[in-house]
N, C-alpha and C positions, 0 to 999 in steps of 0.2 A: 198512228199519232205517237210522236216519240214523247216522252216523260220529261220533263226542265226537272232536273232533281235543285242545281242550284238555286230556279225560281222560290223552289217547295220547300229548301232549306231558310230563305230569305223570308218568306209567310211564317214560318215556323218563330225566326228570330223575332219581327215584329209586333207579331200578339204575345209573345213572354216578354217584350218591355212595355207594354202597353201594361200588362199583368203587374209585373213588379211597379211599374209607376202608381195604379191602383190601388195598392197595398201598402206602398208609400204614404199617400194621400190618405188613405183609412187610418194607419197607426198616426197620423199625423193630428186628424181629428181628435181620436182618441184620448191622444198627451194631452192636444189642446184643452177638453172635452174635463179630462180628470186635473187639469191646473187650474181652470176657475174654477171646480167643485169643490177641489179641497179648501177647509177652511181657511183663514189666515191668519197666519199667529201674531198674536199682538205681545208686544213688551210689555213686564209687568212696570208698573209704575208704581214706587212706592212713596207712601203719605199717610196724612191722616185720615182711618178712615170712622172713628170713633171719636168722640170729646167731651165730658162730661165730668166736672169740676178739677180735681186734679188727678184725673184719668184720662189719658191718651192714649187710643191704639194705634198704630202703625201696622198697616199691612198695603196689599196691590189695590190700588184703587177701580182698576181695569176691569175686578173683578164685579161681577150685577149686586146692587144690592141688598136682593131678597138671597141670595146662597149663600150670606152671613146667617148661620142659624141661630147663634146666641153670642152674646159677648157674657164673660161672667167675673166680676170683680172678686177679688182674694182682700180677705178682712183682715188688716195687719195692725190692730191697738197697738199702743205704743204705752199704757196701762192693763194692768189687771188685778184681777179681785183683791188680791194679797196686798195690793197697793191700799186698799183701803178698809184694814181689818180693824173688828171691833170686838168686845167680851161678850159674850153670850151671857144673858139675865133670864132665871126664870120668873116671868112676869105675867098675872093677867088681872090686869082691872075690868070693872065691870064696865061692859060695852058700851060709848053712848053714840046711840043711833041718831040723834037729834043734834051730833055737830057735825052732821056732812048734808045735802042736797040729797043725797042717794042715798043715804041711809036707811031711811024707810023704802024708797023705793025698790030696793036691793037687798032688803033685811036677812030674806030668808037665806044665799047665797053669801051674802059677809058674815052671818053668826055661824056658820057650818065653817067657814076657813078659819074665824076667830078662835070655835075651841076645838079647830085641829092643832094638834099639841107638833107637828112637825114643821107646822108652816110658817118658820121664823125668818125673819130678815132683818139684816141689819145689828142683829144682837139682841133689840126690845121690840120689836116691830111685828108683824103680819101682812104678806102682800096678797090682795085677792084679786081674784081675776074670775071675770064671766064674759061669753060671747052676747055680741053687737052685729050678728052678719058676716058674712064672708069677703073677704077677711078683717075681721076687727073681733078685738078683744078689749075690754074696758080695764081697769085696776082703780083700787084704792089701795090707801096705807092705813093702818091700824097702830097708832101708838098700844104700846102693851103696860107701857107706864100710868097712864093716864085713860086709856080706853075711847080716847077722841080717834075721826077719822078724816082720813088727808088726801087732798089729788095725786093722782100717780099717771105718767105719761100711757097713752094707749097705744097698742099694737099692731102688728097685721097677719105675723107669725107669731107670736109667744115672746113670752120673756125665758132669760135667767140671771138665777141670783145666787148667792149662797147664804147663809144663815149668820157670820161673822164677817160681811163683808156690806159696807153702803153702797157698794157699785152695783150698776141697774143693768144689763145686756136686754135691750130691745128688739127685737126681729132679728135673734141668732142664726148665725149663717149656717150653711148645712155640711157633710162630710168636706173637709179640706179647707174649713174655714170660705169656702165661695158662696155667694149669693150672684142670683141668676138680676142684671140690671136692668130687664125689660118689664121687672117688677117695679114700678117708681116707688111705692108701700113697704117693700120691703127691705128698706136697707137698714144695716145694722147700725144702734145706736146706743152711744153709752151716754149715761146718766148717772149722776152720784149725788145719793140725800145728804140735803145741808141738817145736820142737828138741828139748828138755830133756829132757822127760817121753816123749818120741817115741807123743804120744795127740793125739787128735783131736778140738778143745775146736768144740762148738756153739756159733754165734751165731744170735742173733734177728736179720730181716731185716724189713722195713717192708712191709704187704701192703696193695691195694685190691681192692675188689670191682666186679665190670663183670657183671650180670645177664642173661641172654642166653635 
């Protein structure tokens, strides 16, 4: 029986394009296979994605809103201490505990700030302060003139003051002058004693936002 070599060469051709079409079709899957898996990129879209009195953030909306980890506003006074300086008096009347509410309530905590000899405000004054829970802090005022005692705004971080100065700093902000916004308690505020009225008059301070 003679050999068809051209047959055997024709068998031969057939099942390598059968092959190659195969392989065709598998890489073809494949692309197809890795085009819908990859993800698809979405445009950022930018807007508001914060708003909170006159603090607005702008960033990609697109983005989820728990991977905002923090926004954190930047404390920018448009005042400071110097702004409202006064003389330092060395002053101390005898304490009356019987013109405030809290005076007896709180005696032992105001007569220990009363005859700390450092803890002036204001020029004639004494601010004291004791914890209420977390976070709160209480205060009175102590005239040094007179030895009466006065409401003072409460806190959630602390105060500061300086000793020649009527300006009040309320829940001061931390390195970089930022406070963290998800804190509602804690934003900064300034206050300044009226002589007169011996109250505690809020101002507005100038604020920015630094998204973080």
């Amino acid at each position: 029986m003679k050999f068809n070599i051209s047959f055997f060469i024709s068998l031969l051709l057939l099942f390598s394009c059968k092959d190659k079409d195969k392989s065709e079709i598998t890489a073809t899957k494949v692309d197809s296979i890795k085009l819908n898996s990859a993800p698809k990129i979405t445009e950022p879209v930018i807007d508001t994605i914060f708003q909170q009195g006159n603090v607005i953030v702008f960033g990609d909306t697109t983005i989820q809103k728990d991977k905002i980890k923090e926004v954190l506003i930047q404390f920018e006074p448009y005042i400071s201490f110097d702004d409202f300086k006064v003389t330092l008096e060395n002053l101390k009347a005898p304490l009356d505990l019987n013109s405030h509410e809290l005076g007896k309530q709180f005696r032992t905590r105001i007569k220990e700030s009363y005859n700390n000899p450092d803890n002036h405000f204001a020029g004639h004054y004494t601010f004291v302060t004791w914890g209420c829970g977390s976070p709160c802090q209480m205060h009175v005022l102590i005239d040094r003139r007179t030895g009466k005692i006065y409401d003072a705004p409460t806190s959630a971080v602390g105060t500061e003051f300086k000793k020649d100065s009527r300006m009040l700093l309320v829940n001061p902000p931390e390195e970089g002058n930022f406070y963290y916004n998800d804190c509602a308690f804690c934003k900064p505020e300034i206050y300044i004693l009226n002589e007169h009225t011996k109250q505690f008059e809020k101002r507005e301070a100038n604020t920015f936002s630094n998204p973080k």
